[in-house]
DSSP file (Angstrom, degrees, kcal/mol; ACC not computed):
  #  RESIDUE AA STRUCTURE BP1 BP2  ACC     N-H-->O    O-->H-N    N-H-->O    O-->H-N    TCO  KAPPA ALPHA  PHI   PSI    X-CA   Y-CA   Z-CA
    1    1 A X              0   0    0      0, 0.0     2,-0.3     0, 0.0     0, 0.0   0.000 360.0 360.0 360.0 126.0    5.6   95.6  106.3
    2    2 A X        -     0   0    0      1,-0.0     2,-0.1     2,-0.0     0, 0.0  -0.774 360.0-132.9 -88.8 135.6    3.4   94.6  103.7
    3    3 A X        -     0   0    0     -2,-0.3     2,-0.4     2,-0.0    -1,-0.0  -0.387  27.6-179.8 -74.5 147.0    0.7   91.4  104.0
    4    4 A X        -     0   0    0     -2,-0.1     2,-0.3     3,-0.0     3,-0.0  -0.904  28.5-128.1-127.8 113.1    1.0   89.2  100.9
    5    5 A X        -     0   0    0     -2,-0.4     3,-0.1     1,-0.0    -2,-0.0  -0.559  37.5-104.3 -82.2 145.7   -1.3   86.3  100.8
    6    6 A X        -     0   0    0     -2,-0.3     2,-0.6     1,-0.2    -1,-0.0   0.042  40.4-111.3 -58.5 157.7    0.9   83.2  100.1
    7    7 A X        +     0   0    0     -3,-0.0     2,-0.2     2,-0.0    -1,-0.2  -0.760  39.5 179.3 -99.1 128.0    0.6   82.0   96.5
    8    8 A X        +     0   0    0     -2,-0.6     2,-0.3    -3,-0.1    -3,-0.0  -0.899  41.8  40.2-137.8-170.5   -1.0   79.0   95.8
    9    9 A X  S    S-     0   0    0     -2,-0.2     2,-0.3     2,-0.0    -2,-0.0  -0.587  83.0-103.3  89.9-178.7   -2.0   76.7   92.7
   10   10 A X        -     0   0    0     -2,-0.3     2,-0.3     3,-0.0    29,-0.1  -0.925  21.5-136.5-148.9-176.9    1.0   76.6   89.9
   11   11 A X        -     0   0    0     -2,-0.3     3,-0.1     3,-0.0    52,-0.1  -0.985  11.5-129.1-161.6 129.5    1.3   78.1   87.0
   12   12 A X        -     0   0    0     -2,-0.3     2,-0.3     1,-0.3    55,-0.2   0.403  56.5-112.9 -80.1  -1.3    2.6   76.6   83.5
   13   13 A X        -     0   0    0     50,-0.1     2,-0.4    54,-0.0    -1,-0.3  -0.740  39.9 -58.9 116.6 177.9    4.8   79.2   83.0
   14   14 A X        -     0   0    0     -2,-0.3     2,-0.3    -3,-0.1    50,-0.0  -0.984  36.2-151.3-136.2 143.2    4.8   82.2   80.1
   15   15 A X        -     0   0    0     -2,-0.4     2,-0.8    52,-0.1    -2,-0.0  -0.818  21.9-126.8-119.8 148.9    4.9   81.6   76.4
   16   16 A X        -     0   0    0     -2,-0.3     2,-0.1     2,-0.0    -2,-0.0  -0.667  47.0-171.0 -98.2  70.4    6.6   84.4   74.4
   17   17 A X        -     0   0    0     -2,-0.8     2,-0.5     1,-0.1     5,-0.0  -0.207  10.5-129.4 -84.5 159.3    3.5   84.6   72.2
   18   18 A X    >>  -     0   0    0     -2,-0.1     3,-6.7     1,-0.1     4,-1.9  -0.724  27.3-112.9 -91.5 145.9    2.9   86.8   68.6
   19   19 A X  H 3> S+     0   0    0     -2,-0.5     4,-0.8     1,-0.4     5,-0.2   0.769 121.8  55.6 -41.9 -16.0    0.6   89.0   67.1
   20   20 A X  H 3> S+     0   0    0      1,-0.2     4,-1.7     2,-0.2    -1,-0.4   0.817 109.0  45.4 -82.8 -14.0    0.0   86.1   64.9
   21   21 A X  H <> S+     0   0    0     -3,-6.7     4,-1.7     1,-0.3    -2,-0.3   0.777 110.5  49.4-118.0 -37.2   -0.7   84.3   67.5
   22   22 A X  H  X S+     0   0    0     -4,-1.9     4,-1.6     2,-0.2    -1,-0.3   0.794 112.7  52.0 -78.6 -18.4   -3.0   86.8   69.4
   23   23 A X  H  X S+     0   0    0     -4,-0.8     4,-1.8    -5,-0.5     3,-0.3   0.997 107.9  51.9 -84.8 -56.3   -5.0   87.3   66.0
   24   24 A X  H  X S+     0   0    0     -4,-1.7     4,-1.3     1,-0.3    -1,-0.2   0.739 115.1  42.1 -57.4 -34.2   -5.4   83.4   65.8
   25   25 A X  H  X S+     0   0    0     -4,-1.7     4,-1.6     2,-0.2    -1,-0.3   0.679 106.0  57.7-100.3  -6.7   -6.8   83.3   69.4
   26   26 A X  H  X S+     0   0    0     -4,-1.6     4,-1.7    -3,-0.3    -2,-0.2   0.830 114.7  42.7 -82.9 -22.0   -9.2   86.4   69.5
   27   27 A X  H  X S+     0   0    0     -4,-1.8     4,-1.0    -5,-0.3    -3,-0.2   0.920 110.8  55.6 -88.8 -42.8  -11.0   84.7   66.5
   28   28 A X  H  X>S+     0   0    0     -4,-1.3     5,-4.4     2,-0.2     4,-3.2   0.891 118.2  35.3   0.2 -71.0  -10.7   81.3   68.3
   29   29 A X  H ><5S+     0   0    0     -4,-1.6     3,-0.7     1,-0.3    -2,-0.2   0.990 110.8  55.5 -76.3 -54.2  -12.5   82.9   71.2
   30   30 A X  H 3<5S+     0   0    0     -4,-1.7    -1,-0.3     1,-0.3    -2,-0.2   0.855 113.5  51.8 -61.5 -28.5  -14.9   85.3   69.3
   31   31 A X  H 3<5S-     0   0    0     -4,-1.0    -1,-0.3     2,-0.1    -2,-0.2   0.889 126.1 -97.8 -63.1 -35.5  -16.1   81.5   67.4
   32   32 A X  T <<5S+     0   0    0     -4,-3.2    20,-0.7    -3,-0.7    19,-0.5   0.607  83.2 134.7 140.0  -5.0  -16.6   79.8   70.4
   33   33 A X  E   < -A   50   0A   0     -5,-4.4    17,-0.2    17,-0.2     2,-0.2  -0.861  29.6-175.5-122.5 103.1  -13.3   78.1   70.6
   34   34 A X  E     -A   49   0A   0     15,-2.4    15,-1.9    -2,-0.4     2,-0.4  -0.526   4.3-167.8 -79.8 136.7  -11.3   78.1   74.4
   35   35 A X  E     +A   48   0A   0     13,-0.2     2,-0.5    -2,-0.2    13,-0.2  -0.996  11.7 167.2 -69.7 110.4   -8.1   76.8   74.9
   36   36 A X  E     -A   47   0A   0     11,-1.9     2,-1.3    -2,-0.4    11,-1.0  -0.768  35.1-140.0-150.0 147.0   -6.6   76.2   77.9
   37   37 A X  E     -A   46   0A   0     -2,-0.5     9,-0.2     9,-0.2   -25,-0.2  -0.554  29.2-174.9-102.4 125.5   -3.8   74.5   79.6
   38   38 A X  E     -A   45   0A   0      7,-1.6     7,-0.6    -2,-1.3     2,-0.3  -0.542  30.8-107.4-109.8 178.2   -5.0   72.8   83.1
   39   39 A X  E     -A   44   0A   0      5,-0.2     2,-0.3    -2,-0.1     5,-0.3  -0.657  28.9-172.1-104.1 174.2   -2.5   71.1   85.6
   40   40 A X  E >   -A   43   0A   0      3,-5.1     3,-4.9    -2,-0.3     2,-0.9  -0.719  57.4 -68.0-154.9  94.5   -2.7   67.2   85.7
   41   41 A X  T 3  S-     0   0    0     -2,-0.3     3,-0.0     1,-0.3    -2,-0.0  -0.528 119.1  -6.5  77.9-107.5   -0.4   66.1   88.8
   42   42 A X  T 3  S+     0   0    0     -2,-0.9    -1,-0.3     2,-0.1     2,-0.2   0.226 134.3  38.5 -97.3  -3.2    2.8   66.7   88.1
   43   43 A X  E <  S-A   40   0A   0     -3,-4.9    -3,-5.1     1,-0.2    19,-0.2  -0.486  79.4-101.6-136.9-155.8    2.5   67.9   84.2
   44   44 A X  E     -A   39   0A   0     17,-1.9    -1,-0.2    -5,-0.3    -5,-0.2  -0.137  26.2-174.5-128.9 169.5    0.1   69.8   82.2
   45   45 A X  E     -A   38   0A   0     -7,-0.6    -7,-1.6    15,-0.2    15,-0.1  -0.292  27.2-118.1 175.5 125.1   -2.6   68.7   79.7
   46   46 A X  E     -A   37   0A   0     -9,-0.2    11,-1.5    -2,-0.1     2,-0.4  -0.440  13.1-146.1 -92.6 157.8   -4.7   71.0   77.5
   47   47 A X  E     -AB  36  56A   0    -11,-1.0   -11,-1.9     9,-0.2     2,-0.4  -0.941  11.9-152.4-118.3 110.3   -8.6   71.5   77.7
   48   48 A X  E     -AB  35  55A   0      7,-3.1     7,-1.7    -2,-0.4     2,-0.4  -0.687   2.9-159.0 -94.8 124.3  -10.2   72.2   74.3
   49   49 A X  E     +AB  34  54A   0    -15,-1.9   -15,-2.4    -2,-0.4     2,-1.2  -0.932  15.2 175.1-103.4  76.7  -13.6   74.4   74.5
   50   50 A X  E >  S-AB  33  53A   0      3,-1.7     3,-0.9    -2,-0.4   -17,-0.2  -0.544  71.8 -35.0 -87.1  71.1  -15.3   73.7   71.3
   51   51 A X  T 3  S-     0   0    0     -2,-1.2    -1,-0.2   -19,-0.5   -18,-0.1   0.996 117.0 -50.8  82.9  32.2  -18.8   75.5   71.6
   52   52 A X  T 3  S+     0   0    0    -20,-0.7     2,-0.3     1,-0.3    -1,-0.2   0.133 115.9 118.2  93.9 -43.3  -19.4   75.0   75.2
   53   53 A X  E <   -B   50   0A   0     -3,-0.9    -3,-1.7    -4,-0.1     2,-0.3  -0.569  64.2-135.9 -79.2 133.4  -18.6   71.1   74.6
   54   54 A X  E     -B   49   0A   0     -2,-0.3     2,-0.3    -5,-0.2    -5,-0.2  -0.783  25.7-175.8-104.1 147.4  -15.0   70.3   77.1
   55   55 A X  E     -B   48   0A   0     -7,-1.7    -7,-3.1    -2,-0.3     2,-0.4  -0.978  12.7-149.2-146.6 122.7  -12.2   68.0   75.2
   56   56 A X  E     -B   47   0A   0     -2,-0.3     2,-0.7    -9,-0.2    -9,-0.2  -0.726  16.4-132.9 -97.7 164.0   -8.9   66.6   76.6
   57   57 A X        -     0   0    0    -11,-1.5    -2,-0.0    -2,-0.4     0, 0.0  -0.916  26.6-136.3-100.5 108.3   -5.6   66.0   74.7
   58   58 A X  S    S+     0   0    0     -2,-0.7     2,-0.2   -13,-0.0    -1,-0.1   0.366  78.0  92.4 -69.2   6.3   -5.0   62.4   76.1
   59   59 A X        -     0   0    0    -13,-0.1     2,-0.3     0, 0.0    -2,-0.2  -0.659  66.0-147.6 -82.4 161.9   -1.1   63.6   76.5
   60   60 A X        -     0   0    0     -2,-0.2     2,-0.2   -15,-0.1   -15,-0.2  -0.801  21.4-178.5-114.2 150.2    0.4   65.1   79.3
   61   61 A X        -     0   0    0     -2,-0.3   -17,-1.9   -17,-0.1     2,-0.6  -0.876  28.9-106.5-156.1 163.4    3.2   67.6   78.7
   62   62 A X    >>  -     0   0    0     -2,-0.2     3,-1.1   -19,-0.2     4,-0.7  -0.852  52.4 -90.2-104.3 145.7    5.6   69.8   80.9
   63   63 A X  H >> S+     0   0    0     -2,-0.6     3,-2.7     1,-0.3     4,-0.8   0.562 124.7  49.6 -28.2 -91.2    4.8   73.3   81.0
   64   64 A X  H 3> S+     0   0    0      1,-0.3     4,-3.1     2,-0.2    -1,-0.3   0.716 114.3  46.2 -47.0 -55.5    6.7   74.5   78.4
   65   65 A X  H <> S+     0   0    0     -3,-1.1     4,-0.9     2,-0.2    -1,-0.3   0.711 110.1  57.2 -40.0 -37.2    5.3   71.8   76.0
   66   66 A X  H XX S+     0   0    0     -3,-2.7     4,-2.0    -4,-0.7     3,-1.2   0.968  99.9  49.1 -67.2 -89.4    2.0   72.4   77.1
   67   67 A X  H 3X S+     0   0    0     -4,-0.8     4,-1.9     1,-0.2     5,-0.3   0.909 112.7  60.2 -48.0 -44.5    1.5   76.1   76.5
   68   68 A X  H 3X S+     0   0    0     -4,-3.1     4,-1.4    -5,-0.3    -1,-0.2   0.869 101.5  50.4  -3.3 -75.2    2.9   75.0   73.0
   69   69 A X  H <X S+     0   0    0     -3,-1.2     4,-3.1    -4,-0.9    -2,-0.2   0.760 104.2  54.8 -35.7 -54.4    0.5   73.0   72.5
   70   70 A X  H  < S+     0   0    0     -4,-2.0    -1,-0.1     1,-0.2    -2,-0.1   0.884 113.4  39.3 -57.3 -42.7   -2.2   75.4   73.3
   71   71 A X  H  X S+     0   0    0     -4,-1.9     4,-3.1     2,-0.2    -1,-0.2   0.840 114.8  61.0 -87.7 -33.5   -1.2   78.3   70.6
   72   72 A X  H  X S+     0   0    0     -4,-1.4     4,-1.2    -5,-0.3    -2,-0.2   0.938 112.4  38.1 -49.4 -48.6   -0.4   74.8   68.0
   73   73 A X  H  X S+     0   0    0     -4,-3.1     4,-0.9     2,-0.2    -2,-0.2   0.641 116.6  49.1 -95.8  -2.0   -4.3   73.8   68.4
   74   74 A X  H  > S+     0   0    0     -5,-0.2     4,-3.8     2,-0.1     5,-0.2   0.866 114.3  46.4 -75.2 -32.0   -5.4   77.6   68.3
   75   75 A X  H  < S+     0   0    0     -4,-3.1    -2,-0.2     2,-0.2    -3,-0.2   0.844 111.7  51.6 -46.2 -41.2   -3.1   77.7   65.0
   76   76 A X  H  X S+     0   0    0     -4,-1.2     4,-0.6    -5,-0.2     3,-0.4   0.919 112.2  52.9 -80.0 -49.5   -4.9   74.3   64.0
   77   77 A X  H >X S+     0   0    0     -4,-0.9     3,-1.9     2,-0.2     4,-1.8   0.892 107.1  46.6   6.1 -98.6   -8.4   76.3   64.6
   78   78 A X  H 3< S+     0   0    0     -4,-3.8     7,-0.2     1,-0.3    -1,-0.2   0.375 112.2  42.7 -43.1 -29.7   -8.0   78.6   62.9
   79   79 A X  H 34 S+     0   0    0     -3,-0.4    -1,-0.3    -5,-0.2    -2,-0.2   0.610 112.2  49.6-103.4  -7.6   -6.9   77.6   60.2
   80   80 A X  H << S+     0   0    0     -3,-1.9    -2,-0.2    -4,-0.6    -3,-0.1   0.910 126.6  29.3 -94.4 -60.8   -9.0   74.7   59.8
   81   81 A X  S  < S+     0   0    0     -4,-1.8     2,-1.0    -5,-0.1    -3,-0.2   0.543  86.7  94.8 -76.9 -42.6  -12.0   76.8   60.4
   82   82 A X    >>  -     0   0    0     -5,-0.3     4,-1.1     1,-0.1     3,-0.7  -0.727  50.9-169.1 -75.1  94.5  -11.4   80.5   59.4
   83   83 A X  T 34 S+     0   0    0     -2,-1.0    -1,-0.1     1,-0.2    -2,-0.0   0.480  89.3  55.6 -90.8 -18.7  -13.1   80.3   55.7
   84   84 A X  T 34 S+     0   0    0      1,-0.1    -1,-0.2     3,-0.0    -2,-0.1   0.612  92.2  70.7-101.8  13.1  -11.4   84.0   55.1
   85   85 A X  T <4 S+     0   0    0     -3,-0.7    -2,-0.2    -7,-0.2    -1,-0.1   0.716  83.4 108.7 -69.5 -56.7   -7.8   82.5   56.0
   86   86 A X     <        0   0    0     -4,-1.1    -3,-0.0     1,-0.1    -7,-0.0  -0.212 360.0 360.0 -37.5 146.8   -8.2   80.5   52.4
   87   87 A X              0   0    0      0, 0.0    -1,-0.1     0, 0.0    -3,-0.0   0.315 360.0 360.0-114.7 360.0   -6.1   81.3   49.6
Protein backbone atom coordinates (compact mmCIF):
# COMPACT_ATOMS: atom_id res chain seq x y z
CA UNK A 1 0.00 0.00 0.00
CA UNK A 2 1.03 3.24 -1.08
CA UNK A 3 0.86 6.71 1.27
CA UNK A 4 -0.69 9.50 -0.75
CA UNK A 5 -0.98 12.73 1.00
CA UNK A 6 -4.63 13.85 0.63
CA UNK A 7 -5.02 16.62 -1.94
CA UNK A 8 -5.91 19.86 -0.89
CA UNK A 9 -6.58 23.47 -2.45
CA UNK A 10 -8.67 23.25 -5.99
CA UNK A 11 -7.68 23.56 -9.13
CA UNK A 12 -9.44 25.57 -12.13
CA UNK A 13 -9.30 22.90 -14.22
CA UNK A 14 -7.10 22.37 -17.70
CA UNK A 15 -7.40 24.60 -20.72
CA UNK A 16 -6.59 22.79 -24.14
CA UNK A 17 -4.08 25.52 -24.93
CA UNK A 18 -1.96 26.30 -28.53
CA UNK A 19 1.29 26.88 -29.62
CA UNK A 20 -0.06 30.23 -30.34
CA UNK A 21 -1.01 30.48 -27.22
CA UNK A 22 2.33 29.14 -25.57
CA UNK A 23 4.33 31.70 -27.89
CA UNK A 24 2.02 34.61 -26.64
CA UNK A 25 2.73 33.67 -22.93
CA UNK A 26 6.60 32.94 -23.04
CA UNK A 27 6.89 36.56 -24.36
CA UNK A 28 4.30 37.73 -21.74
CA UNK A 29 6.54 36.25 -19.09
CA UNK A 30 10.03 37.02 -20.66
CA UNK A 31 8.40 41.06 -20.59
CA UNK A 32 7.49 40.99 -17.23
CA UNK A 33 3.88 40.13 -17.71
CA UNK A 34 2.26 37.04 -15.15
CA UNK A 35 -1.07 35.85 -15.54
CA UNK A 36 -2.74 33.86 -13.27
CA UNK A 37 -6.05 32.49 -12.31
CA UNK A 38 -6.48 32.51 -8.32
CA UNK A 39 -9.56 30.97 -6.52
CA UNK A 40 -12.10 33.59 -4.98
CA UNK A 41 -14.70 31.48 -2.86
CA UNK A 42 -16.62 29.59 -4.85
CA UNK A 43 -15.35 30.99 -8.49
CA UNK A 44 -12.19 32.04 -10.03
CA UNK A 45 -10.82 35.59 -10.69
CA UNK A 46 -7.61 36.35 -12.59
CA UNK A 47 -4.45 38.15 -11.20
CA UNK A 48 -2.62 40.29 -13.70
CA UNK A 49 1.35 40.74 -13.02
CA UNK A 50 2.29 43.78 -14.85
CA UNK A 51 6.08 44.41 -13.93
CA UNK A 52 5.99 43.22 -10.41
CA UNK A 53 2.78 45.65 -9.90
CA UNK A 54 -0.55 42.92 -8.85
CA UNK A 55 -4.03 43.74 -10.78
CA UNK A 56 -7.45 42.03 -10.30
CA UNK A 57 -10.17 41.56 -13.04
CA UNK A 58 -13.15 42.82 -10.82
CA UNK A 59 -15.17 39.66 -12.34
CA UNK A 60 -15.45 36.42 -10.97
CA UNK A 61 -15.74 33.46 -13.41
CA UNK A 62 -16.15 29.64 -13.15
CA UNK A 63 -13.25 27.72 -13.94
CA UNK A 64 -13.65 27.21 -17.38
CA UNK A 65 -14.31 30.93 -18.01
CA UNK A 66 -11.53 31.88 -15.96
CA UNK A 67 -8.61 30.09 -17.58
CA UNK A 68 -10.22 31.76 -20.76
CA UNK A 69 -9.78 34.66 -19.51
CA UNK A 70 -6.21 34.19 -18.66
CA UNK A 71 -4.83 33.11 -22.35
CA UNK A 72 -7.70 36.25 -23.71
CA UNK A 73 -5.49 38.90 -21.52
CA UNK A 74 -2.08 37.12 -22.54
CA UNK A 75 -3.54 37.37 -26.27
CA UNK A 76 -4.43 41.14 -25.31
CA UNK A 77 -0.66 41.52 -24.14
CA UNK A 78 0.78 40.60 -26.53
CA UNK A 79 -0.59 42.06 -28.89
CA UNK A 80 -0.98 45.39 -27.51
CA UNK A 81 2.60 45.34 -26.52
CA UNK A 82 4.76 43.14 -28.88
CA UNK A 83 6.03 46.05 -31.36
CA UNK A 84 7.42 43.00 -33.80
CA UNK A 85 3.65 41.51 -33.79
CA UNK A 86 2.73 44.82 -36.15
CA UNK A 87 1.98 44.53 -39.60
Amino acid sequence: MVWQKAKTGKSPGYHNYTNEDMKRVNWCINKGIKIAVIPNKTKWQVEINLNKTIHLDSKTYEAKEATEKMYEYYKYYYNKLNTNNKG
